[in-house]
PDB file of N, CA, C and O in Angstrom:
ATOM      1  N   UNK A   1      20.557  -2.110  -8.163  1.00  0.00           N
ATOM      2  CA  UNK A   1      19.697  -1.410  -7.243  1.00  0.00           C
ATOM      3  C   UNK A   1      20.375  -1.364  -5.877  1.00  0.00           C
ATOM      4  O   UNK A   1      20.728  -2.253  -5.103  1.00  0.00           O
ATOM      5  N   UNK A   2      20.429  -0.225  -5.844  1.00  0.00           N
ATOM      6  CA  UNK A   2      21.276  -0.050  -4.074  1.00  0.00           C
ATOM      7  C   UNK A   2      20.115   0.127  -3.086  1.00  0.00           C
ATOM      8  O   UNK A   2      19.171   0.869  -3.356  1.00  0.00           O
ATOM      9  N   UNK A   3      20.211  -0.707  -1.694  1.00  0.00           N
ATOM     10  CA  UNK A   3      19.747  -0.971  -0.421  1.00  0.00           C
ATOM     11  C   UNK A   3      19.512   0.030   0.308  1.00  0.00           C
ATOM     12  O   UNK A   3      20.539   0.648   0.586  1.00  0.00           O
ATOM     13  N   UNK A   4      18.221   0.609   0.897  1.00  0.00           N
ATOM     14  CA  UNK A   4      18.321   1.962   2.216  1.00  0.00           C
ATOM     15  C   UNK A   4      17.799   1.471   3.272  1.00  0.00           C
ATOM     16  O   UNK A   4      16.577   1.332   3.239  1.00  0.00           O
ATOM     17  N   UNK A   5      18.641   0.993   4.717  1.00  0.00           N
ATOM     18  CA  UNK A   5      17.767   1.095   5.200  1.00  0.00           C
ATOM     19  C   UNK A   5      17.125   2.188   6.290  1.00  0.00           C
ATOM     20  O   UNK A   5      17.728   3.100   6.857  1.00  0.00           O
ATOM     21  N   UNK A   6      15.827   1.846   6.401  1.00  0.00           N
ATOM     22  CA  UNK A   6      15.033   2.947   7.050  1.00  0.00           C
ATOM     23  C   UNK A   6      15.076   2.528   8.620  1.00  0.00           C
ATOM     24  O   UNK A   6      15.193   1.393   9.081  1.00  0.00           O
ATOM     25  N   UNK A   7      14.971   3.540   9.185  1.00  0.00           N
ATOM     26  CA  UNK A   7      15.098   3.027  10.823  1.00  0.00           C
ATOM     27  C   UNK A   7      13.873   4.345  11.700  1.00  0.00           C
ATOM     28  O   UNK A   7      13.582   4.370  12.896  1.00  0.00           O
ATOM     29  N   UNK A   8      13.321   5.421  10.446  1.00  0.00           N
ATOM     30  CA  UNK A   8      12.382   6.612  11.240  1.00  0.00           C
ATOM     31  C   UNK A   8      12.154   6.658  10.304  1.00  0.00           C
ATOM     32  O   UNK A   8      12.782   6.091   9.410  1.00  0.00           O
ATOM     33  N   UNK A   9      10.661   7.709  10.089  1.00  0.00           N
ATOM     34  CA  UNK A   9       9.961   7.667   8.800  1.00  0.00           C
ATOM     35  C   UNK A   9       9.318   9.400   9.863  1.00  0.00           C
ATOM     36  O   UNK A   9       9.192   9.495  11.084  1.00  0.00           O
ATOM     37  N   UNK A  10       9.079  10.374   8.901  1.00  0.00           N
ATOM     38  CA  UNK A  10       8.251  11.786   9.088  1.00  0.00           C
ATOM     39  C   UNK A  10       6.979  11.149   8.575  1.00  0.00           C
ATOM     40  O   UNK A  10       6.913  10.388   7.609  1.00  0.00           O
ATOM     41  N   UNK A  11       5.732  11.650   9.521  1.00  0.00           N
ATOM     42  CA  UNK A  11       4.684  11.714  10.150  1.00  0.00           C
ATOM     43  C   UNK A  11       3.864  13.086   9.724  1.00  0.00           C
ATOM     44  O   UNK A  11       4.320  14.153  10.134  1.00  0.00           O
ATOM     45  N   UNK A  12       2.902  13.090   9.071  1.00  0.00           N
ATOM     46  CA  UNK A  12       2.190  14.375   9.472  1.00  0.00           C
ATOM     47  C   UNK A  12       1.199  14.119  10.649  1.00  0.00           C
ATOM     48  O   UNK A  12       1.154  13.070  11.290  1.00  0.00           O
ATOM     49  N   UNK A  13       0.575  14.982  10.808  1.00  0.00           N
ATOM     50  CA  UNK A  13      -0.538  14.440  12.335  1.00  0.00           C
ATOM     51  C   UNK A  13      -1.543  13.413  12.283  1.00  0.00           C
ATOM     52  O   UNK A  13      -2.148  12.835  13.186  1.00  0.00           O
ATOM     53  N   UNK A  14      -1.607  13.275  10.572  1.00  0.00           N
ATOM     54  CA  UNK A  14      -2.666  11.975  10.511  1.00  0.00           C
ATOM     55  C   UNK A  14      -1.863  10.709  10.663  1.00  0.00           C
ATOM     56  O   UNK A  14      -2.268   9.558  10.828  1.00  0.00           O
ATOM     57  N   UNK A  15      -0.963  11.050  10.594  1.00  0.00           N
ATOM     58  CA  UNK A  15      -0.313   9.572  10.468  1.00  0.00           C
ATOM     59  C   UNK A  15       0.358   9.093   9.331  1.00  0.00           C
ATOM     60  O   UNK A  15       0.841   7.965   9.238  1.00  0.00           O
ATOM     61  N   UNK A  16       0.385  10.138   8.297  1.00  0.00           N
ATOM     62  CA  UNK A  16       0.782   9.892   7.194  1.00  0.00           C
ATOM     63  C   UNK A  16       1.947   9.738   6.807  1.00  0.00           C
ATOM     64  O   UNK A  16       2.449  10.687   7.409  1.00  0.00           O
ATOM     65  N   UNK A  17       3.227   9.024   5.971  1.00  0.00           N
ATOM     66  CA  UNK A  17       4.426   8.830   5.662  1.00  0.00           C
ATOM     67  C   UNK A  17       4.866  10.040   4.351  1.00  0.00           C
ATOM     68  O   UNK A  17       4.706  10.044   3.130  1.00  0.00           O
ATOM     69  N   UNK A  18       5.508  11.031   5.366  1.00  0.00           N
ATOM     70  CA  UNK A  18       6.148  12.244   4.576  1.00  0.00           C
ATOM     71  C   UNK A  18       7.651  11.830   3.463  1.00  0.00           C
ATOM     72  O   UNK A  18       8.093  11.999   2.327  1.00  0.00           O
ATOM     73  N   UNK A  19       8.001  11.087   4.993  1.00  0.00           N
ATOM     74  CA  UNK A  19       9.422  11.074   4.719  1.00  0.00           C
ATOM     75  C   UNK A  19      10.298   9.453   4.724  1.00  0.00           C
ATOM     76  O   UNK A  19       9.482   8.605   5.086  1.00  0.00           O
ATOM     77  N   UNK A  20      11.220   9.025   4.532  1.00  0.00           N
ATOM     78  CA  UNK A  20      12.019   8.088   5.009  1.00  0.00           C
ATOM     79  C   UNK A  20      13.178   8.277   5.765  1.00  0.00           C
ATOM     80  O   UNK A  20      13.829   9.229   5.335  1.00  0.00           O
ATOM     81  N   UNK A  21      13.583   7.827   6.550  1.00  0.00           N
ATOM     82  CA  UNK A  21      15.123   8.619   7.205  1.00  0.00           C
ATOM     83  C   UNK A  21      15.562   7.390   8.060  1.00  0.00           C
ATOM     84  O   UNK A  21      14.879   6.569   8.673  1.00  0.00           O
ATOM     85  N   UNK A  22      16.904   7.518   7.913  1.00  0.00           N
ATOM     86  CA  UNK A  22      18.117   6.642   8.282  1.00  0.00           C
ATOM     87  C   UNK A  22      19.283   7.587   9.148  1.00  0.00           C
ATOM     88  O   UNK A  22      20.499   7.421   9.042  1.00  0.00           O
ATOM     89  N   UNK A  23      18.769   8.379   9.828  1.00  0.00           N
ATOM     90  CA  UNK A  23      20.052   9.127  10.370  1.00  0.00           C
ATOM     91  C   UNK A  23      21.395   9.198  10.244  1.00  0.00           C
ATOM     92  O   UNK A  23      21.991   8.169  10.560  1.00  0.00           O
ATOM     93  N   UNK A  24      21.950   9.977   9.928  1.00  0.00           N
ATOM     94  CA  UNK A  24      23.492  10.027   9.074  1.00  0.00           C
ATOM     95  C   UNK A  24      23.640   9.380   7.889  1.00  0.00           C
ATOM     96  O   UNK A  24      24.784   9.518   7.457  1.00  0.00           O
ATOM     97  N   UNK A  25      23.095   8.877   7.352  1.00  0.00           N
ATOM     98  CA  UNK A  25      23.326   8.218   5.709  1.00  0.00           C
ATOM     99  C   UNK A  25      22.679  10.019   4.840  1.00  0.00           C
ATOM    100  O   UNK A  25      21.769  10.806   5.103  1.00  0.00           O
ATOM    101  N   UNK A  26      23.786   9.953   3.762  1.00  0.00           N
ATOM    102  CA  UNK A  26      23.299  11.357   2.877  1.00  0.00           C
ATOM    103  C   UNK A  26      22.293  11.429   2.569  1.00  0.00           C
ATOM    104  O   UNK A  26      21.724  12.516   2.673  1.00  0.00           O
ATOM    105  N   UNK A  27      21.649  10.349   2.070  1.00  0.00           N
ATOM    106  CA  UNK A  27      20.069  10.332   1.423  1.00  0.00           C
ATOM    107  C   UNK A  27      19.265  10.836   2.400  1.00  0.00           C
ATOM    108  O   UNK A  27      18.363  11.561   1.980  1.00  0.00           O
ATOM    109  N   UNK A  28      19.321  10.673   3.567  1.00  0.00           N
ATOM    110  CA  UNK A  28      18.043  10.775   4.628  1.00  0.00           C
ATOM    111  C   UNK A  28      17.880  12.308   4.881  1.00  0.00           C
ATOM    112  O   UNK A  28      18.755  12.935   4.283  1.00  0.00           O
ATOM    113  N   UNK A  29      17.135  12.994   5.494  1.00  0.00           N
ATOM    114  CA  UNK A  29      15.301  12.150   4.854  1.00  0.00           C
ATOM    115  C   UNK A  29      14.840  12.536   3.160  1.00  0.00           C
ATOM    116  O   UNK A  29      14.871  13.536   2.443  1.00  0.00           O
ATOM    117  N   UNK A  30      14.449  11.228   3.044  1.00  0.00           N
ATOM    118  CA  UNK A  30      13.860  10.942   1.530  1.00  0.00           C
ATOM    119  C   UNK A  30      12.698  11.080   1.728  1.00  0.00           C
ATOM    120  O   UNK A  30      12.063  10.439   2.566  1.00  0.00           O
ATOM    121  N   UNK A  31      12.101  12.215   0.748  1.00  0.00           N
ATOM    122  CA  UNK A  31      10.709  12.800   0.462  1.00  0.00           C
ATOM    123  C   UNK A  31       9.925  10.787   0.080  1.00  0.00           C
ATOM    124  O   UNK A  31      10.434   9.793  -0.438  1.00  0.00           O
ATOM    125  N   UNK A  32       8.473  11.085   0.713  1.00  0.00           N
ATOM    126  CA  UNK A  32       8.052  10.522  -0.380  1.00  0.00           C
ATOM    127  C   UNK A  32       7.750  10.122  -1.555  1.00  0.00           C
ATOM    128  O   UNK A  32       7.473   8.947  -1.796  1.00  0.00           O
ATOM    129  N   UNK A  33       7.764  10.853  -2.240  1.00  0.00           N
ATOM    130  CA  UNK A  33       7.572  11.210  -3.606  1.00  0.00           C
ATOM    131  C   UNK A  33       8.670  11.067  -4.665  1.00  0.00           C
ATOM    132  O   UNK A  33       8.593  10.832  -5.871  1.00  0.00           O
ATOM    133  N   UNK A  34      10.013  11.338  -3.624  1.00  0.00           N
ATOM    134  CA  UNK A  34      11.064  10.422  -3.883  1.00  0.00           C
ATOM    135  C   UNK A  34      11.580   9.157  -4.001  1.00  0.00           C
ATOM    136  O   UNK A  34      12.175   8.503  -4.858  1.00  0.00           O
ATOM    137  N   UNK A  35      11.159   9.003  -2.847  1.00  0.00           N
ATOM    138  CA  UNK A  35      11.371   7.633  -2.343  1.00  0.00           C
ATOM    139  C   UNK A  35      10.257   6.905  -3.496  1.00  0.00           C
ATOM    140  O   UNK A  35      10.915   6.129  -4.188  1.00  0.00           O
ATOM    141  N   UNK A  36       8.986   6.908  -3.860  1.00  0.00           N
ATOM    142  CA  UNK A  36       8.205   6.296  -4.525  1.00  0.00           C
ATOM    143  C   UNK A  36       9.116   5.979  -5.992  1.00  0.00           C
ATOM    144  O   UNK A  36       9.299   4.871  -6.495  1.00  0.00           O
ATOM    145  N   UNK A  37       9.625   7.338  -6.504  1.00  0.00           N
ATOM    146  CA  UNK A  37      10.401   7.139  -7.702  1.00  0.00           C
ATOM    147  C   UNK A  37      11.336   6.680  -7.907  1.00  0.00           C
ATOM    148  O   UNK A  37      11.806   6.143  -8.910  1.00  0.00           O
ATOM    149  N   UNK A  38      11.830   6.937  -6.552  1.00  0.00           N
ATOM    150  CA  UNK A  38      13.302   5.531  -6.835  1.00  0.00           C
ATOM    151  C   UNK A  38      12.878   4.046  -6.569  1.00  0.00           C
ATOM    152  O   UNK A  38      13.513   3.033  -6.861  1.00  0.00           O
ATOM    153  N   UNK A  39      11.666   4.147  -5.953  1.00  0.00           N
ATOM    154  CA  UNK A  39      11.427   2.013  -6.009  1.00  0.00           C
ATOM    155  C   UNK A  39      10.888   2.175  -7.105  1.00  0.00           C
ATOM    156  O   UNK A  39      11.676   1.565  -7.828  1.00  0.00           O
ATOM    157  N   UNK A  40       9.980   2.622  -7.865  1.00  0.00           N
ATOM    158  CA  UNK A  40       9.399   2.504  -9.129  1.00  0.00           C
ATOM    159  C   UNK A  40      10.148   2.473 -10.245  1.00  0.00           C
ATOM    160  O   UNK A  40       9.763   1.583 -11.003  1.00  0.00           O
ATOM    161  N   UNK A  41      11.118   3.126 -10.675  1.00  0.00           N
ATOM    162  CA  UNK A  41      12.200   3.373 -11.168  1.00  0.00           C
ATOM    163  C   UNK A  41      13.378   2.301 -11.509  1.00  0.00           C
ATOM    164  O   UNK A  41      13.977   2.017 -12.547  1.00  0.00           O
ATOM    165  N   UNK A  42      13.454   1.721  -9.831  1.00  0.00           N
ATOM    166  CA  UNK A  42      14.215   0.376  -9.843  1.00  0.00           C
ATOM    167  C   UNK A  42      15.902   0.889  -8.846  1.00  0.00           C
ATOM    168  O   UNK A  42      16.556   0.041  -8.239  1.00  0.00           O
ATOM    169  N   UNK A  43      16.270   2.272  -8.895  1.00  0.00           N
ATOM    170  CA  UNK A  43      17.321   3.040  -8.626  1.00  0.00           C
ATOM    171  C   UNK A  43      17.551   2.580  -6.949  1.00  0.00           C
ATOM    172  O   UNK A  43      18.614   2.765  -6.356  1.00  0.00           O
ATOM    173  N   UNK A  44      16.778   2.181  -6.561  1.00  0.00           N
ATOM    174  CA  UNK A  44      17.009   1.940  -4.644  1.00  0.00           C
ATOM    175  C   UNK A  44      15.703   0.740  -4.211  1.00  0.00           C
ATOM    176  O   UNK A  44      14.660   0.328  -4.718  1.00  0.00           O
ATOM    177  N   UNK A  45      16.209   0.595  -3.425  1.00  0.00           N
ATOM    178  CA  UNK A  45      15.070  -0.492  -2.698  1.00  0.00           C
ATOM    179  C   UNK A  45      15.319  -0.134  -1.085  1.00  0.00           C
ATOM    180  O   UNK A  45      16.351  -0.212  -0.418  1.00  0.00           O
ATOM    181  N   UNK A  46      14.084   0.252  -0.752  1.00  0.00           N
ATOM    182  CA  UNK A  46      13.885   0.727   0.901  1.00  0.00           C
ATOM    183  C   UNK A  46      12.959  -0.489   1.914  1.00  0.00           C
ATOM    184  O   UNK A  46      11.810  -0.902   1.757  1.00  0.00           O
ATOM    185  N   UNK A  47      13.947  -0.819   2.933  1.00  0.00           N
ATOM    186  CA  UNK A  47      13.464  -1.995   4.262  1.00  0.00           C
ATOM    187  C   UNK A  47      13.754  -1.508   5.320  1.00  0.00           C
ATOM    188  O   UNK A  47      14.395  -0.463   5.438  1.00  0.00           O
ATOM    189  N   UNK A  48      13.288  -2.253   6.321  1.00  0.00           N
ATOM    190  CA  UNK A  48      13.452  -1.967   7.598  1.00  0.00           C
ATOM    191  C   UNK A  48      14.210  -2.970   8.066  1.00  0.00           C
ATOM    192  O   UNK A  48      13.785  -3.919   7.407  1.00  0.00           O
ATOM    193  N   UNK A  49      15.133  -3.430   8.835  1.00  0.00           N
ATOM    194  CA  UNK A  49      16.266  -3.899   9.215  1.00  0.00           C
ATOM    195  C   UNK A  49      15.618  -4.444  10.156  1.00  0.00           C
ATOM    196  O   UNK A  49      14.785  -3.687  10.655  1.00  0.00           O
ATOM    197  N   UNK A  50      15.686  -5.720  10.709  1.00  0.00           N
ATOM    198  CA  UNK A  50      15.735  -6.513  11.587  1.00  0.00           C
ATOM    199  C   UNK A  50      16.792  -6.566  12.423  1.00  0.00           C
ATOM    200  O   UNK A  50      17.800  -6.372  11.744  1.00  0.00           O
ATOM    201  N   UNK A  51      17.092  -6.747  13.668  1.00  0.00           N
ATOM    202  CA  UNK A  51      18.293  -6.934  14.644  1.00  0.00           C
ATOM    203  C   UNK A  51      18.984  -8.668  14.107  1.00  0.00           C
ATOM    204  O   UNK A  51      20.159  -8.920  14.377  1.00  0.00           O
ATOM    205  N   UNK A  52      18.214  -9.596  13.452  1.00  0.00           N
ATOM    206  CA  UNK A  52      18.729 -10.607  13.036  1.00  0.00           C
ATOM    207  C   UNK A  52      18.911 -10.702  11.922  1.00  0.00           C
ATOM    208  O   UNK A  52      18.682 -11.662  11.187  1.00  0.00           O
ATOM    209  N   UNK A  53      19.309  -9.787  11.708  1.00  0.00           N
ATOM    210  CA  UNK A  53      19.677  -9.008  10.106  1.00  0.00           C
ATOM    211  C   UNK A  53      18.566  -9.551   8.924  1.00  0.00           C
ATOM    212  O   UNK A  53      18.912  -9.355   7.759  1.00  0.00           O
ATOM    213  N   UNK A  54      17.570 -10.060   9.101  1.00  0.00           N
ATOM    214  CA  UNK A  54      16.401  -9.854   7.975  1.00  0.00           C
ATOM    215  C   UNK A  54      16.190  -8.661   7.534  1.00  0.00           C
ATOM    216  O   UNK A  54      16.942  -7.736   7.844  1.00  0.00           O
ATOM    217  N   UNK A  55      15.217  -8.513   6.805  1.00  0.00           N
ATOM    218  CA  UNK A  55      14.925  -7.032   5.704  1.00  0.00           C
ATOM    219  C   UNK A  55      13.443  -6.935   6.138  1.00  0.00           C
ATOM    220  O   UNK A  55      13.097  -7.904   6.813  1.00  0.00           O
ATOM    221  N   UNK A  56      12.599  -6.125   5.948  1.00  0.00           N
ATOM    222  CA  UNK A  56      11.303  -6.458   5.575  1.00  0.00           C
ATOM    223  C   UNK A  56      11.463  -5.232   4.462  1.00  0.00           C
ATOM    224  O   UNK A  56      12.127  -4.240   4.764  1.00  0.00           O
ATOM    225  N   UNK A  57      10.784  -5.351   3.081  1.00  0.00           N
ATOM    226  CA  UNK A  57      11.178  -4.210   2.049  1.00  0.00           C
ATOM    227  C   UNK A  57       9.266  -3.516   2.553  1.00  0.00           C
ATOM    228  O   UNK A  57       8.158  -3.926   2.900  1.00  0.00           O
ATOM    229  N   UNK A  58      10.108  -2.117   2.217  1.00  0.00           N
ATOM    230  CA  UNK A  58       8.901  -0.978   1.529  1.00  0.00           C
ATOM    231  C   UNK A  58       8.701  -0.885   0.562  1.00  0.00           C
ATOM    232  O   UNK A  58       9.495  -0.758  -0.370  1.00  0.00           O
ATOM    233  N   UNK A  59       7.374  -0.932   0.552  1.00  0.00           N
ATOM    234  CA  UNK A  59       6.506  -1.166  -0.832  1.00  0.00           C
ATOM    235  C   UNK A  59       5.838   0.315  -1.647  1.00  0.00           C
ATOM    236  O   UNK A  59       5.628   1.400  -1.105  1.00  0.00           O
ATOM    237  N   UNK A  60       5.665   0.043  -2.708  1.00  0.00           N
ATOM    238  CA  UNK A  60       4.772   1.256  -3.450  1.00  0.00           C
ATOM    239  C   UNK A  60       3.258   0.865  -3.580  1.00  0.00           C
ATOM    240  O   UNK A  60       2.965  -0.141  -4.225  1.00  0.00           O
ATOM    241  N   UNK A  61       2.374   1.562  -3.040  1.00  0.00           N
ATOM    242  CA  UNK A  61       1.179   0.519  -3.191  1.00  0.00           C
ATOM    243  C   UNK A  61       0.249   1.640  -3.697  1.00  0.00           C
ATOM    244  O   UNK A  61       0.594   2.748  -3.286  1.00  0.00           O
ATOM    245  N   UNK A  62      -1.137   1.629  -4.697  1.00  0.00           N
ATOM    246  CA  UNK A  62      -1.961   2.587  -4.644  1.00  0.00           C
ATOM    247  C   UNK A  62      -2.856   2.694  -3.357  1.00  0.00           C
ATOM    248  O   UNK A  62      -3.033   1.909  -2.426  1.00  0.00           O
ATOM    249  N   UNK A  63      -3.599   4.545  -3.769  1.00  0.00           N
ATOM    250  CA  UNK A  63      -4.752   4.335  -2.231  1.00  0.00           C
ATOM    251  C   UNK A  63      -5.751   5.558  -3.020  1.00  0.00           C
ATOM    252  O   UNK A  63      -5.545   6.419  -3.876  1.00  0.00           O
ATOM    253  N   UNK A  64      -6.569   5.242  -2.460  1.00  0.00           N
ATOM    254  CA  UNK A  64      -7.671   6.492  -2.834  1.00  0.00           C
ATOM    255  C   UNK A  64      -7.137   7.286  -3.273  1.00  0.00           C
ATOM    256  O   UNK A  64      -7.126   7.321  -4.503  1.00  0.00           O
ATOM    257  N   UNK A  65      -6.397   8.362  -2.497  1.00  0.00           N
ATOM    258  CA  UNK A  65      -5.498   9.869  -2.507  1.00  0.00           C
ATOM    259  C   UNK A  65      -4.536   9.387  -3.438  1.00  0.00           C
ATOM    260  O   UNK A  65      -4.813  10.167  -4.349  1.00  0.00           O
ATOM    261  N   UNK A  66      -3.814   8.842  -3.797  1.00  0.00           N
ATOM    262  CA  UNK A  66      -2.326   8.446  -4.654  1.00  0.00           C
ATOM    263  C   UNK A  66      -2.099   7.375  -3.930  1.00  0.00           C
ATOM    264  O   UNK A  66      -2.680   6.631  -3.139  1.00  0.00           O
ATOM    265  N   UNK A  67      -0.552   7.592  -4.700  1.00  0.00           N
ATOM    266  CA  UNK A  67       0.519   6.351  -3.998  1.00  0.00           C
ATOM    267  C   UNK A  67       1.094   6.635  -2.743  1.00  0.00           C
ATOM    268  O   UNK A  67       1.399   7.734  -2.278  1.00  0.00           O
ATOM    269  N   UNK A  68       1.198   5.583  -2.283  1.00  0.00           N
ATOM    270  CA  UNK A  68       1.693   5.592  -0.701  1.00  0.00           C
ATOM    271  C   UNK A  68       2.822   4.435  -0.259  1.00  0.00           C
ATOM    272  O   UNK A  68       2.931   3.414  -0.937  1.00  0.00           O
ATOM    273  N   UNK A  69       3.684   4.670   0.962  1.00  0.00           N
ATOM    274  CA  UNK A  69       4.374   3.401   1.138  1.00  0.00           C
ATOM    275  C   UNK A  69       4.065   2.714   2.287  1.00  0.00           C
ATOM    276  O   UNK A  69       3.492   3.170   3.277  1.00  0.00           O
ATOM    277  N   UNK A  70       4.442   1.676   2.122  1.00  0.00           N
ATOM    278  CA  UNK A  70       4.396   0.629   3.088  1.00  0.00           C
ATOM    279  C   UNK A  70       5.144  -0.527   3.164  1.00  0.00           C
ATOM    280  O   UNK A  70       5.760  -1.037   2.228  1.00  0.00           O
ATOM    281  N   UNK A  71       5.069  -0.983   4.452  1.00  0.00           N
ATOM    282  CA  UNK A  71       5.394  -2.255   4.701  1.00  0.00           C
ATOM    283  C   UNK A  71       4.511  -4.016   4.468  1.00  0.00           C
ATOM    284  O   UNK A  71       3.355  -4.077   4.887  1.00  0.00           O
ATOM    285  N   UNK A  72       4.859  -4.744   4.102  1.00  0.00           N
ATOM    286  CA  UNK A  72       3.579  -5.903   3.901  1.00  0.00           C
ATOM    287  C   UNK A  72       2.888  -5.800   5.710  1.00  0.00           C
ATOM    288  O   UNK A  72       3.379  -5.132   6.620  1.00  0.00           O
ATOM    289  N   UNK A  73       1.800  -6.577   5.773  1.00  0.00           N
ATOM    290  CA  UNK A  73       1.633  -7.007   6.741  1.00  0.00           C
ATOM    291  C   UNK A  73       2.174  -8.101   7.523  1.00  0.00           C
ATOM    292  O   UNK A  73       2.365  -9.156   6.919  1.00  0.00           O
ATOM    293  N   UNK A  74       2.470  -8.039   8.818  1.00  0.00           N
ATOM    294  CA  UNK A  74       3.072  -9.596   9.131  1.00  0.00           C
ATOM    295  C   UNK A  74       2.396  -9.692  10.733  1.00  0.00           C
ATOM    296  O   UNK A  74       1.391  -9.164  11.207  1.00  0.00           O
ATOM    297  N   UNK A  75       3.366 -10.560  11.295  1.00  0.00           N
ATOM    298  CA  UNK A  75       2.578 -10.213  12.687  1.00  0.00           C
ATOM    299  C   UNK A  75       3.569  -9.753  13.874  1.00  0.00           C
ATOM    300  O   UNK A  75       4.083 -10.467  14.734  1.00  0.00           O
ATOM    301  N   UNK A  76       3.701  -8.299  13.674  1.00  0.00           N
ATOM    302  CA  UNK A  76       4.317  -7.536  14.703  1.00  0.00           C
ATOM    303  C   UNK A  76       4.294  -6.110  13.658  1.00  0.00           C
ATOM    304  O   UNK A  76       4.489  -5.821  12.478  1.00  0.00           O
ATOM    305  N   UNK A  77       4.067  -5.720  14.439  1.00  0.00           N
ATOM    306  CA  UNK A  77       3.985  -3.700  14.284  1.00  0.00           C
ATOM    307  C   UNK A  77       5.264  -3.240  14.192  1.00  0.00           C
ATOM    308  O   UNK A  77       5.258  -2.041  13.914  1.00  0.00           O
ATOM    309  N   UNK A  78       6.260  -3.653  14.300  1.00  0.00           N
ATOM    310  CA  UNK A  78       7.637  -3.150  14.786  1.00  0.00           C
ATOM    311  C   UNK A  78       8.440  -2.566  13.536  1.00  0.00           C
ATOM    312  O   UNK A  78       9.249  -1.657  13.719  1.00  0.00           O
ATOM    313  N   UNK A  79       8.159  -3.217  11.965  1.00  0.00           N
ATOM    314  CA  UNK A  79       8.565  -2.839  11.226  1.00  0.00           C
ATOM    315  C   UNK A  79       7.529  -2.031  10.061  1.00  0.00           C
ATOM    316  O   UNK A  79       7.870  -1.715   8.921  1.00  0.00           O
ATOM    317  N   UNK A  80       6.257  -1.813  10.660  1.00  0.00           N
ATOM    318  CA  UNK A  80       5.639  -0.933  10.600  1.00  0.00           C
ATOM    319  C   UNK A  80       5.841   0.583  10.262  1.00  0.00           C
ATOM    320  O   UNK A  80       6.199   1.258  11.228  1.00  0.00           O
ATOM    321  N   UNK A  81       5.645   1.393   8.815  1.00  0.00           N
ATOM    322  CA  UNK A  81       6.590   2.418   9.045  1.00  0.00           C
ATOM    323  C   UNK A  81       5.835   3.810  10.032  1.00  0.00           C
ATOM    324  O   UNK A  81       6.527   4.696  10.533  1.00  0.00           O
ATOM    325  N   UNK A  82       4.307   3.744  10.157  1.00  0.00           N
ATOM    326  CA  UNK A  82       3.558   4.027  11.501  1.00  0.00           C
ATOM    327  C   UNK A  82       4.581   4.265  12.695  1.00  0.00           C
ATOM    328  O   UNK A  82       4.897   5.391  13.079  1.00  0.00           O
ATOM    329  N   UNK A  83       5.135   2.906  13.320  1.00  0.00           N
ATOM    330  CA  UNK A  83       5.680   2.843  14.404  1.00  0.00           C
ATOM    331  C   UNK A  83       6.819   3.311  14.545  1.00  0.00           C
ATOM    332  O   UNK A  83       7.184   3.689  15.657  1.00  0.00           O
ATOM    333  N   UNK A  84       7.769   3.403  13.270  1.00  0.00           N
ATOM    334  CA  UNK A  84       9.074   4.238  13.299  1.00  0.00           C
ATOM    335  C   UNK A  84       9.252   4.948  14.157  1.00  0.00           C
ATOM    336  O   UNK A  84       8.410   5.844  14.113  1.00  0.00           O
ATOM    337  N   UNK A  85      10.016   5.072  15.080  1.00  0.00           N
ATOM    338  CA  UNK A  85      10.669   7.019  15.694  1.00  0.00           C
ATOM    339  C   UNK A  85      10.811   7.882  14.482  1.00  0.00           C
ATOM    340  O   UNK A  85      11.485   7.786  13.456  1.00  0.00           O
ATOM    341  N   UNK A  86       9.843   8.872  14.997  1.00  0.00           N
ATOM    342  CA  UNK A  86      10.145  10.356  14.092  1.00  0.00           C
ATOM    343  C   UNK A  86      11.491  10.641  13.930  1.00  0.00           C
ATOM    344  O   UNK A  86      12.471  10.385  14.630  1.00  0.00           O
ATOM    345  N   UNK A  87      11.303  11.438  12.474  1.00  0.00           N
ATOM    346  CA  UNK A  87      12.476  11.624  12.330  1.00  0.00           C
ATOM    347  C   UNK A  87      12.504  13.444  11.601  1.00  0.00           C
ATOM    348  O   UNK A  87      13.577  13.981  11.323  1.00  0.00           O
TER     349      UNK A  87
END
């Protein structure tokens, strides 16, 4: 399983996670729907990078509407994919 990491995530106006994106890496931006099938799949695993080089991974989780991604909860917003810079 190869590593992406995410550093911006596309937004629709609700707030919703369109996209994944890593600026200049080929993959970026990864549809959701993509991105869901490659963690489900097993083909990639998507985190958000820490400056002290930790990971926090993105998750596949259900929701009312479908599947959606996310980050676990912890305590800071920062790796939040919400808080991302658009991408």
């Amino acid at each position: 399983m190869a590593e992406r990491a995410v550093v911006q995530s596309k937004k629709d106006r609700d707030g919703d996670i369109l996209a994944l994106c890593n600026p200049g890496e080929y993959w970026s931006p990864r549809s959701k729907a993509d991105a869901i099938q490659d963690i489900e799949s097993g083909v990639h695993q998507y985190y958000v990078p820490w400056n002290d080089g930790t990971k926090t991974t993105i998750r596949v989780v259900p929701g009312s509407t479908g599947k959606y991604l996310r980050t676990d909860k912890d305590n800071t917003s920062r790796n939040n994919l919400d808080d991302l810079s658009d991408c």
